[in-house]
BAZA-627788 format. One line per 10 residues: number of its first residue (from 1); for each residue x, y, z of N, C-alpha, C. Coordinates in steps of 0.001 Angstrom, whole numbers, plus 500000, padded with zeros to 6 digits. Atoms other than C-alpha are relative to their C-alpha. Example, Ala and Ser with C-alpha at 12.3 -4.5 7.8 and 13.67 -1.06 7.14 Angstrom:
# residues 2
1 = 500890 498810 500000 512300 495500 507800 500900 501200 500000  499180 498810 499940 513670 498940 507140 499230 501090 500730
END
This chain:
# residues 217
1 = 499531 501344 499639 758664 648077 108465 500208 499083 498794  499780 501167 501356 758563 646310 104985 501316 499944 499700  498573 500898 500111 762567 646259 104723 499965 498847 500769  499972 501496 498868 762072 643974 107531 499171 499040 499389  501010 500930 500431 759096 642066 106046 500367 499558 498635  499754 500335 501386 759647 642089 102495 500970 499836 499483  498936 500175 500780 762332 640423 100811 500517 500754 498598  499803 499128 500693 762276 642708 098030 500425 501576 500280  500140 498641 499888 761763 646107 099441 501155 500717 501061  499027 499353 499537 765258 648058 100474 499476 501252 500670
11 = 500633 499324 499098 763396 651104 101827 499091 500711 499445  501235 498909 500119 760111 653290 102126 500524 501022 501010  500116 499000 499097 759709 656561 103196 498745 500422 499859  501483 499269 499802 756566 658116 104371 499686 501209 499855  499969 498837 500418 755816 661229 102574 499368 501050 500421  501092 499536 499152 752736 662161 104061 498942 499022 500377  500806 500807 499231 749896 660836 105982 498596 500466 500652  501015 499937 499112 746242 661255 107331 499875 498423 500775  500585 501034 499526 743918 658567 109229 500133 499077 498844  500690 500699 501171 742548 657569 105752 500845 499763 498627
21 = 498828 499645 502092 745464 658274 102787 501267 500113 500537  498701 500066 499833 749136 658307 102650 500865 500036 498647  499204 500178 501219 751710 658752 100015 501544 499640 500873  498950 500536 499654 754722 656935 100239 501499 499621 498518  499070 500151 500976 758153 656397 098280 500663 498605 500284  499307 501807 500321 759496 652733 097391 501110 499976 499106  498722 500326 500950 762531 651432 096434 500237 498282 500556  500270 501732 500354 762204 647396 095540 500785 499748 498881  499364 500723 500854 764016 645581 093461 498899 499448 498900  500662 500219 500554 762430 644256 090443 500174 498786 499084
31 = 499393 500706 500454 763448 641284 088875 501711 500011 500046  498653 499775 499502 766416 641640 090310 501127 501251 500152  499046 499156 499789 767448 645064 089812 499244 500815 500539  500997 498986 499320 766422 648297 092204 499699 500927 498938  500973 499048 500469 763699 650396 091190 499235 500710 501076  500484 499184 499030 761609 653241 092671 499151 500771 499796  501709 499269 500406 757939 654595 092579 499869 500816 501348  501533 499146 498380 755321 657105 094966 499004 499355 499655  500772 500681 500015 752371 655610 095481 499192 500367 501175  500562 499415 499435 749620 656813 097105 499170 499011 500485
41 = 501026 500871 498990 747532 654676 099554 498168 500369 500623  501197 499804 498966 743847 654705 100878 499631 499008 500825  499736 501294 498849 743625 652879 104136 498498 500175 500286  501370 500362 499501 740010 651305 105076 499741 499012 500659  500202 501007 499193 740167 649779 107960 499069 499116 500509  501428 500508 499152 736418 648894 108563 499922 499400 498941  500278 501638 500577 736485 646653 105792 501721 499578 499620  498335 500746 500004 740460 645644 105949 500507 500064 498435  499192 499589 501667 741464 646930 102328 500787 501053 500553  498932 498912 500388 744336 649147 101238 500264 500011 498893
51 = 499966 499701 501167 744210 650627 097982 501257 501083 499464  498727 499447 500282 747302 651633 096072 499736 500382 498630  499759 499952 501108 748141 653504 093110 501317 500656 499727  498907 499834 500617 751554 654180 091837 499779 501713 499178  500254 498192 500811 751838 658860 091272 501226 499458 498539  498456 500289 500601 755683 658020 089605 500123 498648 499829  499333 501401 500098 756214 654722 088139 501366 500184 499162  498557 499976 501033 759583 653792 086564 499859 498731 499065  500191 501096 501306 759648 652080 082745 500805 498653 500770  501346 500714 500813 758736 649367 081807 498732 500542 500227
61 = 501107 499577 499570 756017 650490 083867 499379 501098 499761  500618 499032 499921 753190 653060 083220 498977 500526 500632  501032 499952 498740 750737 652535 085572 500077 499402 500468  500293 500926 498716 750144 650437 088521 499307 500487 501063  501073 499808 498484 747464 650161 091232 499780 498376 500685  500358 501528 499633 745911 647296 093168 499667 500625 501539  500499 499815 498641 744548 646797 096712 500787 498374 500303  499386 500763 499340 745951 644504 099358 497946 499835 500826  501541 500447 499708 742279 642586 100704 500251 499011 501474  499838 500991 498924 742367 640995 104140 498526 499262 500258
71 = 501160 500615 499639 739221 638425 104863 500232 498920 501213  500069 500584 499403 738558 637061 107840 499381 498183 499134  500512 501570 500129 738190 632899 107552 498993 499700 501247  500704 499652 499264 737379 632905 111301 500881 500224 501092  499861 498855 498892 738319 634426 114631 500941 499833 499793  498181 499969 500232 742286 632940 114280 500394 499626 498661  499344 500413 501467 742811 632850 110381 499049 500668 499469  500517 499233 501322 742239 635193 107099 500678 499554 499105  499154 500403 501602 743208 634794 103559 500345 501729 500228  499450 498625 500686 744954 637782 102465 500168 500069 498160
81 = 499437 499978 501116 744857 638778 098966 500324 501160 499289  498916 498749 500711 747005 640910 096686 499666 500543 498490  500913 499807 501410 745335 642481 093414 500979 500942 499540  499374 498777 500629 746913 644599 090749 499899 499653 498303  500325 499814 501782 746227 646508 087399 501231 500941 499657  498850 499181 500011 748877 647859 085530 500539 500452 498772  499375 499849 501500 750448 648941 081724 501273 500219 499811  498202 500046 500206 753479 648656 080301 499883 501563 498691  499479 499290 500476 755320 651689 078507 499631 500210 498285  500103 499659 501605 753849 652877 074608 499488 497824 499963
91 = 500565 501361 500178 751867 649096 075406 501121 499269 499560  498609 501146 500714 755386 647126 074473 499833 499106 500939  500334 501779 499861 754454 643284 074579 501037 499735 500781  498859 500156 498953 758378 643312 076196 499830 500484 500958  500592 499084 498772 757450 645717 078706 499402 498889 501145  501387 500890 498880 753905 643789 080020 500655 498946 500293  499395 500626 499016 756297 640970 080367 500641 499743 500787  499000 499949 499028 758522 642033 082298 499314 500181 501260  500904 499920 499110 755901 643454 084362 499454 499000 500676  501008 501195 499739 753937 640103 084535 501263 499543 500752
101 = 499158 500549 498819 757112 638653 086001 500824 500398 501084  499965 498875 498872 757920 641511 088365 499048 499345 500885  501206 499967 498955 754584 641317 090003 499438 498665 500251  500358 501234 499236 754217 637783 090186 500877 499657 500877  499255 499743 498870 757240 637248 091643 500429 500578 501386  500610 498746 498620 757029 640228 093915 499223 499400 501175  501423 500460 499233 753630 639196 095051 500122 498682 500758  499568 501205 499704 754674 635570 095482 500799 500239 501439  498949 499741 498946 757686 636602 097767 499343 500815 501431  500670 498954 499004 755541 639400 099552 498906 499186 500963
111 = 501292 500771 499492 752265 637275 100470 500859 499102 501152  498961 501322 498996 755133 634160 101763 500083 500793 501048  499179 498955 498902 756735 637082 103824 499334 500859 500823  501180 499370 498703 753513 638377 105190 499789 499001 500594  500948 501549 498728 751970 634922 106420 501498 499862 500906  499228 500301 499372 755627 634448 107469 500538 500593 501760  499323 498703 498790 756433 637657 109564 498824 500319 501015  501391 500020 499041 752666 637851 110813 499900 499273 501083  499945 501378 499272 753083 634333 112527 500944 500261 500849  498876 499900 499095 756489 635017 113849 500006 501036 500521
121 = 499768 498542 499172 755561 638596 115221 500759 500106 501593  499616 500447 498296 756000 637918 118827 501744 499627 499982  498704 500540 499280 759064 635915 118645 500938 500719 498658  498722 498940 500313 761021 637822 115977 499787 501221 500163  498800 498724 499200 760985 640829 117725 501423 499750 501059  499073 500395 499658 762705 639130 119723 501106 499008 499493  498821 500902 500745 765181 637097 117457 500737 501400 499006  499207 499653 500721 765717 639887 115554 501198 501600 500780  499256 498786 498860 768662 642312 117341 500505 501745 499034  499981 498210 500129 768221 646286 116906 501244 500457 500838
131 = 499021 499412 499075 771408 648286 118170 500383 501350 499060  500101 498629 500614 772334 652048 117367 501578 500053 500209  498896 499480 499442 775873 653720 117636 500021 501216 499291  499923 498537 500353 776802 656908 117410 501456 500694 500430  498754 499285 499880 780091 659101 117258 499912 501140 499459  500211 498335 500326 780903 663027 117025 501750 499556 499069  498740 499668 500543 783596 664081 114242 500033 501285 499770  499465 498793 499581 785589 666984 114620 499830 500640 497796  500460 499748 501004 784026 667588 110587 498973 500351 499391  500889 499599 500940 781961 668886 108314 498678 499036 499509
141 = 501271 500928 500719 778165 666706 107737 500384 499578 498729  500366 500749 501001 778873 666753 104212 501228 499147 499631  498557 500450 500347 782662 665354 104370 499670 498532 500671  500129 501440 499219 781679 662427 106489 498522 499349 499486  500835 500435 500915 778644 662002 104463 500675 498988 498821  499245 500404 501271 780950 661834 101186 500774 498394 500228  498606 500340 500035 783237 659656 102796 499132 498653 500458  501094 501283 499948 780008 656666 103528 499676 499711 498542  500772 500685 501437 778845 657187 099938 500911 499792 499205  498485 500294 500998 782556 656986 098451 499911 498663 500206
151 = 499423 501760 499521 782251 653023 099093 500983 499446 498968  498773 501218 501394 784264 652026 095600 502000 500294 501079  498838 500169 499304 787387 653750 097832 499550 499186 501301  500140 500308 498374 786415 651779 101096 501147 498785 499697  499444 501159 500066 788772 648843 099799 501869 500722 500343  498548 499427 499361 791981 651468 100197 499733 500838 501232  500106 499063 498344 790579 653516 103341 499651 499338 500914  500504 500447 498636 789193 650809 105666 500486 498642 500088  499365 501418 499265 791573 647854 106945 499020 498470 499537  500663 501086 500130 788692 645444 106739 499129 499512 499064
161 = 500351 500817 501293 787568 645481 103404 501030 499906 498702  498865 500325 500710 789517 643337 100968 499616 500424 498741  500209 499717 501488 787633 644230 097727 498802 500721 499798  500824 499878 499952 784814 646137 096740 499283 500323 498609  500744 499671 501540 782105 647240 093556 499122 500951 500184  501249 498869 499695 780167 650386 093829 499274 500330 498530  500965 498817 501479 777305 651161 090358 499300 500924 500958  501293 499357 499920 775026 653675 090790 499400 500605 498310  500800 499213 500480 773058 653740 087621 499081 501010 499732  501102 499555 499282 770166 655358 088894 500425 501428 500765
171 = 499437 498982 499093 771393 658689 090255 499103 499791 501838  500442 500470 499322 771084 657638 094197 499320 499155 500286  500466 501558 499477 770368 654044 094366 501496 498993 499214  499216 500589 500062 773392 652137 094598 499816 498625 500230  499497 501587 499354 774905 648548 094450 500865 500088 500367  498351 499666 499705 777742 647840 096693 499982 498257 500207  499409 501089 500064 779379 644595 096273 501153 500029 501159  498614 499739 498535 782256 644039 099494 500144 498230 499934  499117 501299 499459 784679 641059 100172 500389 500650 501525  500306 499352 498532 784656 641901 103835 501012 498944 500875
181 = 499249 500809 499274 787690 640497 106245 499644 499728 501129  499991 500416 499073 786996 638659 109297 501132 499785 501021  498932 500062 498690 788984 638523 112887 500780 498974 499017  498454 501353 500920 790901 634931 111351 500259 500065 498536  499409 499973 501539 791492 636497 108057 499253 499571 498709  500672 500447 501091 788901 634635 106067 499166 501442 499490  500287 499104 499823 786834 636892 104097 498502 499840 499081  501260 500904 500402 782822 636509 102843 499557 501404 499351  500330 498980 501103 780956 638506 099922 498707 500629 500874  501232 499395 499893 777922 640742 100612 499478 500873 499388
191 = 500060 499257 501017 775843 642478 098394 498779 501475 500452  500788 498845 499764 773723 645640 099141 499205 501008 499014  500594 499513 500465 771374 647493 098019 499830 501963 500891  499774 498778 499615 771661 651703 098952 499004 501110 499171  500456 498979 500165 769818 654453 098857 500384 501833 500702  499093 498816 499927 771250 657897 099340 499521 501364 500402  500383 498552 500130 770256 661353 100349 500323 501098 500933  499148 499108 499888 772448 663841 100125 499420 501562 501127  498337 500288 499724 774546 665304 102391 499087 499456 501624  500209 500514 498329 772456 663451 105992 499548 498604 500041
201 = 500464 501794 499839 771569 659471 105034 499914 499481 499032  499788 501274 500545 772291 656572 103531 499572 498728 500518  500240 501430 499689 769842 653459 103492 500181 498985 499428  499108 501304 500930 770796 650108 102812 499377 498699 500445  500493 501445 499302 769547 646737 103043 501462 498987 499101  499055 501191 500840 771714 643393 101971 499181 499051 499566  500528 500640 500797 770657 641237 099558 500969 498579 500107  498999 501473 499909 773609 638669 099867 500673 500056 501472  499298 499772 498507 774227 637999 103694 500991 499455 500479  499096 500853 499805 776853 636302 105380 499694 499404 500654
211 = 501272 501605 499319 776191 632850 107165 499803 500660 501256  500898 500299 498394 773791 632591 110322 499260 501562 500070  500959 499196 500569 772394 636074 109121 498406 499929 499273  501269 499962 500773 768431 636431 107498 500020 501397 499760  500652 498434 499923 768386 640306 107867 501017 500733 500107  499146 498923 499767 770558 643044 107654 499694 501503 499364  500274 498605 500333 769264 646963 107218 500277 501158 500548
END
């Protein structure tokens, strides 16, 4: 659920799992550009911690851990707090700061977006609208795969987009930039964030929405 919760975090996958432990794969943005760790979890529910440590970090970064701390205040209110230890790359002073303003930021955005999404549970499930679709093509998985992750052509193959920008530094983690046409012709930017894996899914969150939007994944 943290695409939904966290303004940073484009998607997790759940790698494995007991009661008590979990490893998981992240892909967050980081000062503004996506990045992507494993990170292994120990869940302790009888005293409300969750302890993290980062298997794979990506530079700057060389380590990272921390626990997430829930404390009751009393029966309807806790503090929540967010801890983390961490090193930067051959110790470079540029590094740790980049780090330092990663993870404050991060943390900042994350904490807001927990008290936020915690509070509003109830009523944004219901504000926020889930819908599926689905179609058979008379093709090949990996041709209609190709033909989602080709987005730089989507501006000459699909009527309704007027312009578009596909990087993928990162082998599988894309940006897609789109000028996107509307029914009366006008036409509004959106920016995305993608993750890829070849030849059965492509996830994506947006980072730049278009008006009366908060969410799109």
């Amino acid at each position: 659920n943290w695409p939904r919760v966290f303004p940073p975090t484009i998607h997790v996958d759940r790698l494995e799992h007991t009661d008590r432990e979990e490893r998981i794969r992240i892909w967050a943005t980081a000062n503004g550009a996506p990045k992507s760790w494993t990170s292994r979890r120990v869940l302790d529910p009888d005293n409300l911690r969750i302890s993290f440590r980062q298997e794979v970090s990506t530079p700057p970064v060389a380590a990272m851990g921390g626990t997430w701390l829930t404390e009751p205040v009393d029966a309807t209110a806790c503090r929540v707090r967010l801890l983390h230890d961490y090193r930067a790359v051959d110790d470079d002073p540029a590094g740790l700061a980049w780090i330092d303003e990663a993870v404050d930021r991060n943390s900042r955005s994350e904490l807001a977006a927990l008290k936020t999404n915690v509070e509003f549970a109830t009523a944004a499930e219901e504000a926020t609208f889930s819908f599926e679709d689905t179609v058979s093509v008379a093709g090949s998985a990996k041709d209609v795969y190709d033909f989602i992750n080709e987005a730089h052509l989507w501006s000459e193959r699909l009527p309704h987009v007027a312009e578009v920008r596909l990087d993928e530094e990162t082998p599988g983690l894309q940006t897609l930039e789109m000028q996107t046409r509307a029914k009366d012709g006008s036409t509004h930017l959106t920016k995305s964030y993608r993750v890829t894996f070849p030849h059965h899914r492509i996830a994506y969150k947006q980072f730049t929405l278009p008006p009366l939007m908060t969410l799109h994944t």
